[in-house]
C-alpha positions in Angstrom: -21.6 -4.4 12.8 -23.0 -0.7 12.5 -24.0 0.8 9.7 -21.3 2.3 8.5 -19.4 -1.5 8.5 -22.4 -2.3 6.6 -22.5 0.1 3.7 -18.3 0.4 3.6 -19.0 -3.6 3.0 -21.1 -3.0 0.5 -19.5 -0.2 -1.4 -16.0 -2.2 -1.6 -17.9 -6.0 -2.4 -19.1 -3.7 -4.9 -15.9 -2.9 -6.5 -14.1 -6.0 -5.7 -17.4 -8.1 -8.1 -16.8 -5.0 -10.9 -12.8 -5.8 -11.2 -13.2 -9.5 -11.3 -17.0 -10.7 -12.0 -19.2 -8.0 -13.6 -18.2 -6.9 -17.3 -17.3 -3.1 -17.9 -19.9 -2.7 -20.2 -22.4 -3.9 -17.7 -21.3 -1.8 -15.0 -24.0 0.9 -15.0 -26.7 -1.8 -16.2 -25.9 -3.7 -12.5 -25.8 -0.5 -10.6 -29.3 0.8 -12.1 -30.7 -2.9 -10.4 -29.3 -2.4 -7.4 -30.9 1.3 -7.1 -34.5 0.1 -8.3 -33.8 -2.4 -5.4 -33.1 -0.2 -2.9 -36.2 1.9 -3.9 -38.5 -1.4 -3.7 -36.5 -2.3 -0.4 -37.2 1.3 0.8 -41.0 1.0 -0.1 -41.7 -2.0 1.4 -41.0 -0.7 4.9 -40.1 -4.0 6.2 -37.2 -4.8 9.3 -33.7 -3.9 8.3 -35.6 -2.2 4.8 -33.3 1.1 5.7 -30.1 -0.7 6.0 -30.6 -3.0 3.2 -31.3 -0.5 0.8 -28.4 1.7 2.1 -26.1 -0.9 1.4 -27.4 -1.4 -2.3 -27.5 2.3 -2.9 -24.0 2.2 -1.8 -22.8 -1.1 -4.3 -24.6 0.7 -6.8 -22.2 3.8 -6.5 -19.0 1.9 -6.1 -20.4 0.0 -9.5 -20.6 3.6 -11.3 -16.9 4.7 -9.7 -15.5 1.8 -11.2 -17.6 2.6 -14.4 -16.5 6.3 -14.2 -12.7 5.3 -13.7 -12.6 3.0 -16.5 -13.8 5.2 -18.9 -11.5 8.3 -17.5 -8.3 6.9 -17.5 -8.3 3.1 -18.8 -9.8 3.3 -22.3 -7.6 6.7 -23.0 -4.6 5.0 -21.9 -5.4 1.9 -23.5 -6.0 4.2 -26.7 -2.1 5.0 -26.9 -0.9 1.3 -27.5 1.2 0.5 -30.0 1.7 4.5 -31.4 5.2 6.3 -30.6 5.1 10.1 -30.3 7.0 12.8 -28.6 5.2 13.1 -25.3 5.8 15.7 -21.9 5.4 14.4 -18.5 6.2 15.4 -14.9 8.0 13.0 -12.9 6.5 11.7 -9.9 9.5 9.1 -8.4 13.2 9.2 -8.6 13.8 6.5 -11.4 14.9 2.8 -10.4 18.2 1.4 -11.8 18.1 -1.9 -12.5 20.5 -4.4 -14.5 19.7 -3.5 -18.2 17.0 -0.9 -17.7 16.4 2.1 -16.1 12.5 2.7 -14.4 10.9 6.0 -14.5 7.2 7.0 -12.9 5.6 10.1 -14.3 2.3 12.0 -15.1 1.6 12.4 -19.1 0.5 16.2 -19.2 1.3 17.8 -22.5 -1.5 17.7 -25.4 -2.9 14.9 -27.3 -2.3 12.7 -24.4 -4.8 11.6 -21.5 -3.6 12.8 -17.9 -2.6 9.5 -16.2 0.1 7.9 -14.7 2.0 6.1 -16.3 5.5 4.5 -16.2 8.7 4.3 -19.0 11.2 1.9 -19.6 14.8 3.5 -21.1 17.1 0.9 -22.3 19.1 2.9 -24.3 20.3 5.8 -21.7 17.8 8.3 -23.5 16.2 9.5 -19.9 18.1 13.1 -19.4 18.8 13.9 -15.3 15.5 14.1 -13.6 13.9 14.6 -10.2 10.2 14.3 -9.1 8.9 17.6 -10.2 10.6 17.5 -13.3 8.6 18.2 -17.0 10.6 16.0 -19.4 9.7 16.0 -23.4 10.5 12.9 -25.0 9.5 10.5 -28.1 8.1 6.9 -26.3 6.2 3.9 -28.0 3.3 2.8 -25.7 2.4 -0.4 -24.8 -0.7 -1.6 -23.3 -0.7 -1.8 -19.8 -3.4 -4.2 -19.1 -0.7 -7.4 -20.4 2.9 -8.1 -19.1 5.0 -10.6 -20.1 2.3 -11.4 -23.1 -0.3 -12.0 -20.5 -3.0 -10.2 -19.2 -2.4 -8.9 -15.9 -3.9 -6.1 -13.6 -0.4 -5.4 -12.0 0.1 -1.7 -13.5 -4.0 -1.0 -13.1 -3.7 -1.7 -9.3 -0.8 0.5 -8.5 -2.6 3.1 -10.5 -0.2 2.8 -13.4 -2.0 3.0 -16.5 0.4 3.4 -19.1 3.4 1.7 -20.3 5.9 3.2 -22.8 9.7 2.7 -24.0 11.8 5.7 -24.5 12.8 5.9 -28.0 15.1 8.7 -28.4 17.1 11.3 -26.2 14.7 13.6 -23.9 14.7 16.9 -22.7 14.4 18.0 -19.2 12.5 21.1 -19.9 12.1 22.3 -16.3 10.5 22.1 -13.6 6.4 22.2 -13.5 4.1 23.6 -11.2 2.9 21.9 -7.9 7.1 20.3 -7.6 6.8 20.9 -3.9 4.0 18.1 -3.5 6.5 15.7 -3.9 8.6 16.3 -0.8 7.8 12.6 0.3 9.7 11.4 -2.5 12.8 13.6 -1.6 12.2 12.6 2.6 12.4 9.3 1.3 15.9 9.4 -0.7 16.9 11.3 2.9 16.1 8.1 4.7 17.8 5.6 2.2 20.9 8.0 2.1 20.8 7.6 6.2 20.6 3.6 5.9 23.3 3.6 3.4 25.5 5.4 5.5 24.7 3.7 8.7 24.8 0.0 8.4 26.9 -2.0 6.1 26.4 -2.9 2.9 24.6 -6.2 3.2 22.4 -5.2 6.2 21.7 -1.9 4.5 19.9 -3.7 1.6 17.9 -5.6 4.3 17.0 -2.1 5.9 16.4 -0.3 3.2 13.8 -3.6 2.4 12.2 -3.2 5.9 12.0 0.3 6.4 11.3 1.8 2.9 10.1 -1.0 1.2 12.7 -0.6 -1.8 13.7 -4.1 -2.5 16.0 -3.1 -5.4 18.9 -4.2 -3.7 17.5 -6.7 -1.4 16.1 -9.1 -4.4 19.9 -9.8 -5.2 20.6 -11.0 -1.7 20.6 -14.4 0.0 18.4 -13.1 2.3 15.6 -12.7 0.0 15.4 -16.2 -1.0 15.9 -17.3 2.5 12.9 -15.2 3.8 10.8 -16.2 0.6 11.2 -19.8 1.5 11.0 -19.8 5.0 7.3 -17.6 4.3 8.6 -14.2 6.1 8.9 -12.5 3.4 6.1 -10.4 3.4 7.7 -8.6 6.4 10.0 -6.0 4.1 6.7 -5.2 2.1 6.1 -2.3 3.5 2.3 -2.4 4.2 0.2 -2.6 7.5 2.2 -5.0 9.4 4.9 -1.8 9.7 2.4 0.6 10.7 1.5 -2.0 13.5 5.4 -2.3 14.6 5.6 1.1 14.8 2.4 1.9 17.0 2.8 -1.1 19.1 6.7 0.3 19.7 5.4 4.0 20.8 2.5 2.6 22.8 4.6 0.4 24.5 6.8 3.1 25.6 3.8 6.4 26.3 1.2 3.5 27.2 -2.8 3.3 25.2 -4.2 6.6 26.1 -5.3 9.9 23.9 -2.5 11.3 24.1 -0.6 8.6 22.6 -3.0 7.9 20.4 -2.6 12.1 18.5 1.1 11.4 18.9 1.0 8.0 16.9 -1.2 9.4 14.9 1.1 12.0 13.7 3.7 10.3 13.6 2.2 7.3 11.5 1.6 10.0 8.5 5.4 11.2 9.2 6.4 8.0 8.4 4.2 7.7 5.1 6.0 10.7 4.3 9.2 9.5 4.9 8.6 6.2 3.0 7.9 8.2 -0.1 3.7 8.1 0.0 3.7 5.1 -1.6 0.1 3.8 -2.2 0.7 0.3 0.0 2.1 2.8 3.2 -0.5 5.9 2.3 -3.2 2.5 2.4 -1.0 0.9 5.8 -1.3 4.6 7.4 -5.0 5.2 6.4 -5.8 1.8 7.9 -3.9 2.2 11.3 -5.8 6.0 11.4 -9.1 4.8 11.7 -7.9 2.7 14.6 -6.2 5.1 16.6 -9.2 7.6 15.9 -11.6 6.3 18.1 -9.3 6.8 21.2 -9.0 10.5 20.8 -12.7 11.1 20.9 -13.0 8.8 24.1 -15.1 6.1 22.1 -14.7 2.8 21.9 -12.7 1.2 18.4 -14.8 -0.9 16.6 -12.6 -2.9 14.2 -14.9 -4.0 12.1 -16.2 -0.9 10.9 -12.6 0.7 11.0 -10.8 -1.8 8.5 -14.3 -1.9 6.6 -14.7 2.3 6.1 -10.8 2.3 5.4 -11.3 0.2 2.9 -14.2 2.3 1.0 -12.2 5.3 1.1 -9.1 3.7 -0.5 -11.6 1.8 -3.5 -13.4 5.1 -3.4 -10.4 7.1 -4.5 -8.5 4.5 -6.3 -11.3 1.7 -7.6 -8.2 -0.1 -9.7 -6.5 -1.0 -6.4 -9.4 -3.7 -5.7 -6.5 -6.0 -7.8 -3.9 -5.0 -5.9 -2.4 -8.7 -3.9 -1.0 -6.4 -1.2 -4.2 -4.6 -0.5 -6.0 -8.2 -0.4 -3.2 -9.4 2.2 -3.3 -6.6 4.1 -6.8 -6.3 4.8 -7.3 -9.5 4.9 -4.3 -10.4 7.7 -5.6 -7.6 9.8 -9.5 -8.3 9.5 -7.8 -12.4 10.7 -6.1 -10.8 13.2 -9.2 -8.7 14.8 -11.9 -11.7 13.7 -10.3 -14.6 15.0 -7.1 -14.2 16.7 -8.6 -12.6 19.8 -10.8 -15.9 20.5 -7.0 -18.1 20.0 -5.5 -15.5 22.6 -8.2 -15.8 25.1 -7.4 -19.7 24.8 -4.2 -19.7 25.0 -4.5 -17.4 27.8 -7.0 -18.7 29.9 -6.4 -20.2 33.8 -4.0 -19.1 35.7 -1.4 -16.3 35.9 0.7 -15.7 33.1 4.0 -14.2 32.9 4.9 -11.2 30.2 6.8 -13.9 28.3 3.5 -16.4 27.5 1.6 -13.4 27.0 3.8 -12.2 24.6 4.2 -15.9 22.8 0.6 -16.2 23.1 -0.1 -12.8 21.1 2.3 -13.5 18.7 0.9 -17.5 17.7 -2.4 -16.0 17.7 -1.8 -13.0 15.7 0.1 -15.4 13.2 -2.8 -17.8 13.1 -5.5 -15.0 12.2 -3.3 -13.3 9.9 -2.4 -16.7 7.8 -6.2 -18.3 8.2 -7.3 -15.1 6.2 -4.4 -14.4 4.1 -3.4 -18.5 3.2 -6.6 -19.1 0.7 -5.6 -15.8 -1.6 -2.0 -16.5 -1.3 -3.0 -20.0 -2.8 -4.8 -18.3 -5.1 -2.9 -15.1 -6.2 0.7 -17.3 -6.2 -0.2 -21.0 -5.9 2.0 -21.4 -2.5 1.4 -21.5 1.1 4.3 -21.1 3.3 3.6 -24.0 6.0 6.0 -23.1 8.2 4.6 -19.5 8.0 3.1 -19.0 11.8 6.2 -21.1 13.5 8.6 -19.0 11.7 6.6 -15.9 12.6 6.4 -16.7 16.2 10.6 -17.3 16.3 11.2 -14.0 14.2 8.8 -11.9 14.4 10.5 -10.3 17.7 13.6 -9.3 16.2 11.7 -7.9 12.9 10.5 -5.7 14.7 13.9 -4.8 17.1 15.4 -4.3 13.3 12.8 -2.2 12.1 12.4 -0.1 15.1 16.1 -0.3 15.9 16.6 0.5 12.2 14.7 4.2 12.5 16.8 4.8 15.7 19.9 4.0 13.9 19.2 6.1 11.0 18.1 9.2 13.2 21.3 8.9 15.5 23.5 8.8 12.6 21.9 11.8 11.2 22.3 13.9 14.4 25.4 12.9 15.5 27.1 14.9 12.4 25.5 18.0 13.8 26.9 17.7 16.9 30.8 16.8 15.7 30.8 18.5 12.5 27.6 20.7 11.8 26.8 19.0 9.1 24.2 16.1 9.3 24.2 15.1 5.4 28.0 15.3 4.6 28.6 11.7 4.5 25.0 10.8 2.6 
């Protein structure tokens, strides 16, 4: 690996040890070691002395970003549990209906309140009309976000949600804030789910909506869901890297691996964050597939290694919570499967002879399976005490048409919106 594989590796071990080894309170005693270290490595002028003490320069400043997030918007946050007060916040999302609850994502930004995210529960129908953009003014009661379901959990913390209130009386939409226009993605998205609703029916829309957004609102009611859950292909309507991939390998497929295609994916990819609302599993999926497609336009060679290594600094860097997130951990950790040790099962697979597009295909697809689920199979063990067995067969039998549905799905949506214009001139009528 180069250097920069070396220090991103060090940087992000760095975080990964302060979320789930190293004590808060310690953070800044750990990262003053590791500097000293990295002064006595840097002194003793020995081989490797410069790299060594880069890397623990650079896992003492992901310990003090972790130390500086903490104390910036955890222990704030964490300060508003258990007190109800009349708050104002922008929206961020278009809330999520579900049976006996309504879902809303916001910023907190009036007085006496720390500036974080934070998201609100209305049982009662208290939430007035909103959109992302929105400054609403409303009493909540806070809970703590660092338990759920009377258990402590990171699950808010590593999708950078760190508050947790209940509405307890009717709001106020009192406008709409500056800055409303940097949440186009949100209202590209609704675009796009309006276009799936319209195109397909009902119980292939919820699929589609699953697969191509990621919104699994609908889907988790399905028979489908528990199908795919069983049968361990469920992590294909998560939207996440895995989509990203589909929709590179579709385009490259059809311009061919060359710098061209490489700008025009590269576009494209961040149209498609876009489109899927910025959420931070595609923003992470897009980030991830840019540093691959980078190398290409600058006529050097990709190394992965250092690519999924320095995407994953930048993404600890600017959000150190998401270090517990389970779909960053299965994400990174079926792609780095899939560059470490799936090439060496295709090259087996592969080798004597001539081989027909068919095998080839079959042979990327086992092999991709088998990296991905060697990586990902010990933290799905540990994160939800299962390992889908069946997982790579299932993969290799499915995986083809995922991606026909996913790419086909896009097509669909796109035709459907155009073909209005040309009958009718008017592209949204039916949304």
């Amino acid at each position: 690996m180069r250097k920069l594989a070396y220090i991103s590796t060090a940087f992000a071990g760095a975080i990964f040890a302060a979320h789930y080894v190293i004590p808060s309170g310690w953070l800044l005693v750990f990262a003053a070691i590791f500097a000293a270290a990295a002064l006595i490595s840097l002194l003793t002028k020995r081989p490797r002395s410069e790299i060594t003490a880069l890397m623990l320069l650079f896992a003492a400043l992901g310990l003090v970003c972790c130390r500086v997030q903490y104390l910036r918007t955890i222990v704030p946050a964490e300060a508003l549990a258990g007190r109800e007060m009349t708050v104002e916040a922008r929206v961020t999302d278009f809330p999520t209906e579900y049976d006996d609850c309504t879902a809303l994502d916001v910023k907190l930004c009036g007085a006496g309140t720390p500036h974080v995210a934070a998201r609100i529960y209305d049982y009662g129908g208290c939430l007035p009309p909103a959109e992302p953009g929105d400054i609403l003014r409303l009493p909540v009661k806070f809970t703590s976000a660092s338990h759920r379901y009377g258990e402590k959990s990171d699950a808010m913390f590593s999708r950078n949600i760190f508050a947790v209130g209940y509405a307890k009386g009717p709001g106020e939409n009192i406008g709409v804030g500056s800055g409303a226009w940097l949440y186009f993605p949100q209202y590209a998205a609704r675009a796009v789910k309006n276009a799936v609703s319209a195109a397909f029916p009902a119980d292939a829309a919820a699929f589609e909506k699953a697969l191509l957004m990621g919104d699994k609102t609908e889907f988790y009611d399905s028979a489908q869901y528990v199908n795919m859950r069983t049968s361990g292909l469920i992590h294909v309507v998560a939207v996440s890297g895995l989509h990203v991939a589909f929709l590179v390998g579709f385009l490259q497929l059809i311009m061919g691996r060359n710098r061209r295609s490489s700008l025009i994916c590269l576009v494209l990819v961040w149209l498609f964050v876009i489109m899927t609302g910025g959420a931070p599993s595609t923003v992470r999926a897009g980030f991830m597939q840019s540093m691959l497609l980078i190398a290409p336009l600058f006529g050097r060679e990709n190394d992965g290694a250092t690519s999924l290594t320095f995407a994953l600094a930048v993404i600890l860097l600017i959000s150190p919570a998401e270090a517990g997130s389970a779909a960053l951990q299965l994400s990174f950790g079926a792609m780095g499967g899939i560059m470490l040790i799936s090439p060496a099962i295709y090259s087996r697979m592969t080798a004597g002879g001539k081989n027909g597009r068919l095998k080839n295909y079959a042979a990327g697809v086992v092999s991709s399976s088998l990296g991905a689920v060697l990586f990902t199979a010990p933290l799905l063990a540990l994160r939800f005490g299962y390992v889908p067995i069946l997982g790579p067969l299932v993969n290799l039998l499915c995986l083809w048409a995922v991606t026909a549905c996913f790419c086909g799905g896009f097509i669909a949506c796109a035709a459907w919106a155009l073909w209005p214009v040309v009958t009718t001139g008017s592209p949204m009528a039916s949304a």
